[in-house]
C-alpha positions as YAML, in Angstrom:
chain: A
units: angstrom
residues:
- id: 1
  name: UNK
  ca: [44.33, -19.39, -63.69]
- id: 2
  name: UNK
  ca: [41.11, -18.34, -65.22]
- id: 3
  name: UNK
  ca: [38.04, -17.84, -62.46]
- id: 4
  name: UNK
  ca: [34.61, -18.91, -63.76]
- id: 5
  name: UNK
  ca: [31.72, -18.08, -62.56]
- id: 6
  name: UNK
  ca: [30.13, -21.06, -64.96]
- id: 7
  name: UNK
  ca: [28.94, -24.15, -62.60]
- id: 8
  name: UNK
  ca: [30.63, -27.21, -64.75]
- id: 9
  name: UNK
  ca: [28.62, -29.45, -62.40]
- id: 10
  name: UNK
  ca: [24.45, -27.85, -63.85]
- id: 11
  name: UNK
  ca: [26.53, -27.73, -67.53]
- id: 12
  name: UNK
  ca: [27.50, -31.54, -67.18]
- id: 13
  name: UNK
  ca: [24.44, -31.88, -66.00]
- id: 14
  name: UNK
  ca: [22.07, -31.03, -69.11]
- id: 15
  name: UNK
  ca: [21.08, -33.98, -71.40]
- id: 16
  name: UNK
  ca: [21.15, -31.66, -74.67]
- id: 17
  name: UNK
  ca: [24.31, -29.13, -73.53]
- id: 18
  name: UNK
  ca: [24.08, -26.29, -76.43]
- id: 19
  name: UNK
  ca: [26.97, -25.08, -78.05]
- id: 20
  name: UNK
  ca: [27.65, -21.71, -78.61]
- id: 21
  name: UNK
  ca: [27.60, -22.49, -83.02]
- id: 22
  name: UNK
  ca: [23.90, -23.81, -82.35]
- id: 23
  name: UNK
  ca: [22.44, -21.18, -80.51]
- id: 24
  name: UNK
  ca: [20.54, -18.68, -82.65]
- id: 25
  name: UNK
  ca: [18.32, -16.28, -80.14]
- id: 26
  name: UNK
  ca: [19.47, -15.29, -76.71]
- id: 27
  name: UNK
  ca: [16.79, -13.72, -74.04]
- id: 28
  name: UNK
  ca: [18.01, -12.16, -70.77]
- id: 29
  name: UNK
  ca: [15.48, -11.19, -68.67]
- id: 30
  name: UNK
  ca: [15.46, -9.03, -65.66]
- id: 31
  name: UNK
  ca: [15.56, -10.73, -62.41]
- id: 32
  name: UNK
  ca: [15.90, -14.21, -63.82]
- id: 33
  name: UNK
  ca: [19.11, -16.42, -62.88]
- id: 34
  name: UNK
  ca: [19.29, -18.32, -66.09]
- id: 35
  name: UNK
  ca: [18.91, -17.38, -69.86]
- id: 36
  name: UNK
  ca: [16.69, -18.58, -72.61]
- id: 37
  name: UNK
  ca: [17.83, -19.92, -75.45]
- id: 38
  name: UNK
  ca: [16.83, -21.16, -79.24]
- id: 39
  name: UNK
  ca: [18.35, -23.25, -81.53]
- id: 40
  name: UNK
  ca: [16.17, -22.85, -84.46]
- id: 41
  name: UNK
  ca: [14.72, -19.74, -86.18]
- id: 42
  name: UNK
  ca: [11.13, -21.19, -85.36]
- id: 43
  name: UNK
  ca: [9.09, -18.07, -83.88]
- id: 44
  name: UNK
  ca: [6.85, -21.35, -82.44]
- id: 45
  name: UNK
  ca: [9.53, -23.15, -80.84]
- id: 46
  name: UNK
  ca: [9.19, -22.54, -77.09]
- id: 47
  name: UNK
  ca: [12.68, -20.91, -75.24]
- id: 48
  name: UNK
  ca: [15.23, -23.52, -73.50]
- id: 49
  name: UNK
  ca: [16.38, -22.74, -70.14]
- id: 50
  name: UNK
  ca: [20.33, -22.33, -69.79]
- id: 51
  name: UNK
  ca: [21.16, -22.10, -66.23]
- id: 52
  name: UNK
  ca: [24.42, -22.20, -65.60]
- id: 53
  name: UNK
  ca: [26.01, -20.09, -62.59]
- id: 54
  name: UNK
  ca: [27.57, -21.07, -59.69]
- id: 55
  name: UNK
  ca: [25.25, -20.79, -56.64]
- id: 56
  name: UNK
  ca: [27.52, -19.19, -54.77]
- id: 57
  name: UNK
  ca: [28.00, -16.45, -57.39]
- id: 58
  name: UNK
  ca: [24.30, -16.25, -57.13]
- id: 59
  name: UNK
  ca: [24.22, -15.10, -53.32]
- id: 60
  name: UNK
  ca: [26.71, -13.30, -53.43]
- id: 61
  name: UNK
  ca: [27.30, -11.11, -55.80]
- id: 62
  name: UNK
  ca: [23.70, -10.75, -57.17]
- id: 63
  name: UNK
  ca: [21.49, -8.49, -55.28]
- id: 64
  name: UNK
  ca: [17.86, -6.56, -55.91]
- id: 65
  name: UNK
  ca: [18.22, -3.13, -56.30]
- id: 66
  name: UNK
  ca: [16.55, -0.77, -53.93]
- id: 67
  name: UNK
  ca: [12.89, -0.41, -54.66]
- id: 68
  name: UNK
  ca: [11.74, 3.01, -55.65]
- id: 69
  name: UNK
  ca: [9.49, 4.55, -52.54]
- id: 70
  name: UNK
  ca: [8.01, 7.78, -54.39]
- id: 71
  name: UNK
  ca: [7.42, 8.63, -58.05]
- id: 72
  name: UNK
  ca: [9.74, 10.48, -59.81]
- id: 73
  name: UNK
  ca: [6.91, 13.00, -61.56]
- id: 74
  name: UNK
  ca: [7.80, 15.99, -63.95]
- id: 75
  name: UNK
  ca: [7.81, 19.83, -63.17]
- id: 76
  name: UNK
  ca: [4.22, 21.44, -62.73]
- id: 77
  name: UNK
  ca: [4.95, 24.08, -65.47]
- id: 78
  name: UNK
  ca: [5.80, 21.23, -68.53]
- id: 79
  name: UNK
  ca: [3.06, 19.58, -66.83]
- id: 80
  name: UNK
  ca: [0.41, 22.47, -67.29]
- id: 81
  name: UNK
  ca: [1.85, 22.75, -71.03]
- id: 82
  name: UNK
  ca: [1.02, 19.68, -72.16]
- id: 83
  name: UNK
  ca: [-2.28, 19.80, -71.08]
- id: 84
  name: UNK
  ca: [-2.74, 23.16, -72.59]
- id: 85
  name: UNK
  ca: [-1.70, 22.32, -75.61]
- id: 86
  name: UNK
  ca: [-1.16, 18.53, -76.67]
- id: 87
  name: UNK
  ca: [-4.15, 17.24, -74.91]
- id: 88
  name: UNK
  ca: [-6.98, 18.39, -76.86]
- id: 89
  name: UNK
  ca: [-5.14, 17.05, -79.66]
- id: 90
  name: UNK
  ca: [-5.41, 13.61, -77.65]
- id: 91
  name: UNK
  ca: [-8.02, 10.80, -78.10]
- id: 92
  name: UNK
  ca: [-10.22, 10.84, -75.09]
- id: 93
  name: UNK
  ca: [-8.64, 7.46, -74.14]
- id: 94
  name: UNK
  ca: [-5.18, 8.65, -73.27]
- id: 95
  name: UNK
  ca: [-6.06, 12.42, -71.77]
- id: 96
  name: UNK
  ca: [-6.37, 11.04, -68.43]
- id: 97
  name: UNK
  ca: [-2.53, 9.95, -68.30]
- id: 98
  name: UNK
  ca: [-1.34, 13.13, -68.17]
- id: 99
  name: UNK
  ca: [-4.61, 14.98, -65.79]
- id: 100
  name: UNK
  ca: [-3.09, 11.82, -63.58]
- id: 101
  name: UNK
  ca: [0.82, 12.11, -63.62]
- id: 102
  name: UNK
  ca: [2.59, 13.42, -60.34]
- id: 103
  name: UNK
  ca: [4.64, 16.33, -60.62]
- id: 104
  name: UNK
  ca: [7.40, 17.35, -58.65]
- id: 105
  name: UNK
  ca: [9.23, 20.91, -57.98]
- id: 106
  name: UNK
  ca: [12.34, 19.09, -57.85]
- id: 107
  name: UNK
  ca: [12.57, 16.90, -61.01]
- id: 108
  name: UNK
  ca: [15.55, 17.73, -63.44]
- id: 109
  name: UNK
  ca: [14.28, 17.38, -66.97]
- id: 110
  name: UNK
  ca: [15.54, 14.37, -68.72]
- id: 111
  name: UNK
  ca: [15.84, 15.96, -71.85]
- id: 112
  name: UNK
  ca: [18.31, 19.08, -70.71]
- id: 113
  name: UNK
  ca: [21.78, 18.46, -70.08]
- id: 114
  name: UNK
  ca: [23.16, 18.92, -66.42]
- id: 115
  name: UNK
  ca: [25.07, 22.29, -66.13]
- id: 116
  name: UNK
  ca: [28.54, 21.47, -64.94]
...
């Protein structure tokens, strides 16, 4: 026997149920329950709501991440770089991004691959 997570009851439920063939655009959105749904290439036609899983699937098996306590910065030295050398080149609207970014001694650099 197959286990669903699907509530038939809020499916049943809908007046206009879409089918799968119908749908054209699909949204998922972080930290929303249900999906959003079109059935017409419109950009002007507002999203549908599709909510359709169980509510005990809901509490139970969905839960928030941990929040983040402390920024993750970049190292002082790549820090100091760019602002040696790419900010001048900056309009004066976006220098204060990087005078304002944390650093951190710690920070691996995203773009180097971990040494194994």
């Amino acid at each position: 026997m197959i286990c669903s997570e699907c509530s038939l009851y809020k499916l049943n439920k809908q007046i206009n149920r879409p089918m799968l063939n119908s749908i054209v655009h699909i949204r998922a959105e972080r930290g929303l329950k249900y999906l959003l749904y079109k059935c017409t290439y419109d950009e002007y036609t507002p999203y549908q709501m599709l909510d359709f899983l169980k509510l005990s699937f809901i509490k139970k098996y969905i839960e928030k991440p941990q929040q983040k306590n402390e920024l993750r910065g970049i190292h002082p030295e790549k820090k100091q770089s760019i602002i040696k050398t790419l900010v001048p080149l900056m309009p004066k609207s976006r220098q204060q991004f990087w005078f304002d970014i944390p650093t951190s001694d710690t920070v691996n650099d995203l773009y180097e691959e971990p040494e194994n």
